[in-house]
DRENSE-667472 format. One record per residue (C-alpha): residue number from 1; residue in three letters; x, y, z. Coordinates in steps of 0.1 Angstrom, whole numbers, plus 2048, in hexadecimal, padded with zeros to 3 digits. Each point is the difference from the previous one (the first is absolute). Layout:
// residues N
- NUM,Ala,X,Y,Z
...
//
This chain:
// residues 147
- 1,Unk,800,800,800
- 2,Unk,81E,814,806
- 3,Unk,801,804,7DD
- 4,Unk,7DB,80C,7F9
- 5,Unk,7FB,816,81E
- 6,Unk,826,80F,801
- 7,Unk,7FA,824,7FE
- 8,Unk,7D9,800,801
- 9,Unk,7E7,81E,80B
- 10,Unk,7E8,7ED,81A
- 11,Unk,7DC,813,7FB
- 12,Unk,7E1,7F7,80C
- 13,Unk,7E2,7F7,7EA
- 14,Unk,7F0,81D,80B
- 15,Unk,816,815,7F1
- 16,Unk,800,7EB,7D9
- 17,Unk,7FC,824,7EB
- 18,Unk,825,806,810
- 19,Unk,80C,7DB,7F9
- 20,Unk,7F6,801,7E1
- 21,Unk,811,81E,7F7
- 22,Unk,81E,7FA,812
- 23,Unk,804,7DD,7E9
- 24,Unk,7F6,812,7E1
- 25,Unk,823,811,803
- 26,Unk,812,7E0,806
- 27,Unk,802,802,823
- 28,Unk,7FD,7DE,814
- 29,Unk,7E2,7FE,813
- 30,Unk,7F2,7E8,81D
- 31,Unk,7DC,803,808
- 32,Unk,7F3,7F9,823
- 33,Unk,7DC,7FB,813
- 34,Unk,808,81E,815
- 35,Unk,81B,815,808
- 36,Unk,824,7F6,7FA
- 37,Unk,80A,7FF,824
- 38,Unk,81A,7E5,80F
- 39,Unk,7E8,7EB,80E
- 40,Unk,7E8,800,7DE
- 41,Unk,821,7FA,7EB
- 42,Unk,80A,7E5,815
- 43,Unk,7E1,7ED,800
- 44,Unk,7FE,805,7D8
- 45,Unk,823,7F0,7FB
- 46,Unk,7F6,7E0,81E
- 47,Unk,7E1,7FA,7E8
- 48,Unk,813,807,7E0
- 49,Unk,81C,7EA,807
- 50,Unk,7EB,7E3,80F
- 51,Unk,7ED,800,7DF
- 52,Unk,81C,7FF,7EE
- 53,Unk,80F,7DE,80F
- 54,Unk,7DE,7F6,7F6
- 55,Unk,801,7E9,81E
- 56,Unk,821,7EE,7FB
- 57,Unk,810,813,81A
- 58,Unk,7F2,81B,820
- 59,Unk,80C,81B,807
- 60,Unk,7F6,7FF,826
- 61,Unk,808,823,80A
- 62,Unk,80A,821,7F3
- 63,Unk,80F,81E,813
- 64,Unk,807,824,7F0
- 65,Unk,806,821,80B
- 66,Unk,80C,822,7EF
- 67,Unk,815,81E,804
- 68,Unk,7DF,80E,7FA
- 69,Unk,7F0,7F0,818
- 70,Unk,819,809,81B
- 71,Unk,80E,7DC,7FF
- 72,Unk,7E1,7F2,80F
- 73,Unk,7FE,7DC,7F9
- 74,Unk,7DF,7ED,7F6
- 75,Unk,7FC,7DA,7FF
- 76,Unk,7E6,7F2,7EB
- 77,Unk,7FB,7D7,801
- 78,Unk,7DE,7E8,7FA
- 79,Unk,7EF,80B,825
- 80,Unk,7FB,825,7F2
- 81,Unk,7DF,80A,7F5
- 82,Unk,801,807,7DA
- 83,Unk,7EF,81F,802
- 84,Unk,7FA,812,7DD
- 85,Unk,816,7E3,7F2
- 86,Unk,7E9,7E9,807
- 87,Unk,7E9,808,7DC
- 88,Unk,810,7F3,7E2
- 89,Unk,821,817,7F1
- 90,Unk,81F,7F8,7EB
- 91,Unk,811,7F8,822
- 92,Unk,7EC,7E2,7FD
- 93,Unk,80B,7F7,7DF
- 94,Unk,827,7EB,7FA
- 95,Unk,803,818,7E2
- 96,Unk,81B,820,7FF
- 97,Unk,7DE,818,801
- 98,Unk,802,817,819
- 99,Unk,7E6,81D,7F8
- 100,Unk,7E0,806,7EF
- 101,Unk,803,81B,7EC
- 102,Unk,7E8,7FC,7E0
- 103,Unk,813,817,7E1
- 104,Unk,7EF,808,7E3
- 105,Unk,7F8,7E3,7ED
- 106,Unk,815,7F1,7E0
- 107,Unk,7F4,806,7DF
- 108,Unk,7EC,7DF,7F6
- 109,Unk,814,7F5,7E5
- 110,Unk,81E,7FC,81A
- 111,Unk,802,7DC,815
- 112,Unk,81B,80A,81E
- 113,Unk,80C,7DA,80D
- 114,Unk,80D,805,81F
- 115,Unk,815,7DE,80B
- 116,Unk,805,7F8,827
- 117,Unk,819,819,80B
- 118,Unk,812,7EC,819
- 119,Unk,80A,7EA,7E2
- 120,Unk,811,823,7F7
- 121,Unk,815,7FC,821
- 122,Unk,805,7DA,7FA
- 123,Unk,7EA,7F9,822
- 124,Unk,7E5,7EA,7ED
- 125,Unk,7F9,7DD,818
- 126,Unk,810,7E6,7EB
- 127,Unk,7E1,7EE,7F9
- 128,Unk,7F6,81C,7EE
- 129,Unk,81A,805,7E2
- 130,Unk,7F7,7EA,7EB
- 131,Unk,7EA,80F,7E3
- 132,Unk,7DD,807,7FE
- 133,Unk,7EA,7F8,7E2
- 134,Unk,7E1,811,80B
- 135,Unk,809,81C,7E6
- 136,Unk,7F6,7FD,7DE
- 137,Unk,806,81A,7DF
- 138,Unk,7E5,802,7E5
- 139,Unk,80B,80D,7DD
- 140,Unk,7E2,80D,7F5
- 141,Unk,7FF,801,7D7
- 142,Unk,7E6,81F,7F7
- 143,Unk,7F5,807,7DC
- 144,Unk,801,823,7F4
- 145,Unk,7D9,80D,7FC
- 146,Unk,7FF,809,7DB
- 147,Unk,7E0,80F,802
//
């Protein structure tokens, strides 16, 4: 995650009109429940990183603090309450998402494929790399209309 979230503006939802246009100049941007405080970031990255090992390994407990935070240290394990992580979110997800900021659509015409990122970082399980065949391209022939 150290990777995605290096360098990243934590925002809350609340505030998506200012996401949005801080990642519409390229700057990285992670989108939280409520306000990006130590104890909010630190539950985000427990629940992140837990659904990331997507149950092949725990992470049992978390602790973080800040200079911003005057050093305070937070612990964050299973016995917390999940509070407004509990409703569904990308920290739920084993993907590299970590906001959800909606840009203007793509034009129709365009297909984005987006691969798993952590094959990207060479962190796929191993069970996992061998080829798919679930994707399929169709060559579609079209006649000119003469009339």
């Amino acid at each position: 995650m150290h990777g995605e979230i290096a360098n990243t503006v934590f925002i809350s939802d609340a505030s998506r009109e200012r996401a949005e246009l801080f990642a519409m100049i390229g700057v990285n941007v992670t989108t939280l429940p409520e306000e990006p405080v130590d104890q909010i970031i630190g539950m985000m990255l427990y629940y992140k990183f837990n659904a990331i090992m997507e149950g092949r390994m725990t992470v049992a407990q978390l602790d973080i603090a800040s200079s911003l935070g005057d050093n305070v240290w937070y612990m964050h394990d299973e016995e917390d309450a999940s509070g407004p992580f509990s409703d569904p979110g990308w920290w739920h997800e084993s993907t590299t998402q970590h906001e959800t900021i909606e840009l203007e659509p793509v034009a129709d015409n365009v297909v984005k494929v987006k691969p798993s990122a952590w094959i990207e970082y060479g962190l796929i399980w191993p069970e996992e790399t061998s080829p798919t065949t679930d994707n399929t391209v169709v060559y579609g022939k079209f006649t000119k209309n003469e009339n």
